[in-house]
C-alpha angles and dihedrals in degrees: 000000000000086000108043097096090047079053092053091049101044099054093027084062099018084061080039101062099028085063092054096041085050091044087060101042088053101023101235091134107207101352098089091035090061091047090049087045088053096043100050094050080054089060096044089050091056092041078055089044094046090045096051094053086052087053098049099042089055089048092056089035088058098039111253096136113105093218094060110131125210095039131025119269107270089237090067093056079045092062096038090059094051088059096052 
């Protein structure tokens, strides 16, 4: 989770700034920059949407879903230790 706002930088200006570098080499001025620029929040949004999965499946592999059957969710001994 620590990487995933580096993640969001990096394609958000490296679509960015391929789409300039592009623009100059073919001389299509801000047409290329603002499809890099798309193109680069589409795949920040799918390094969130990734991240998040990762996150959830973790939660439900160590337990912290309340449903769980067979222990208790780690969040209610959680609880149970803060009242002590």
């Amino acid at each position: 989770m620590s990487t995933v706002g580096l993640e969001i930088v990096v394609s958000v200006l490296f679509g960015f700034l391929g789409g300039r570098w592009l623009d100059g080499r073919f001389g299509t001025d801000p047409i290329l920059a603002l499809v890099g620029l798309v193109f680069g929040i589409a795949t920040a949004a799918r390094f969130i949407y990734r991240a998040a999965k990762r996150s959830q499946r973790a939660l439900e592999r160590d337990g912290f879903e309340e449903n769980r059957t067979g222990r208790k969710a780690r969040f209610e001994l959680d609880q149970q230790e803060r009242r002590r």
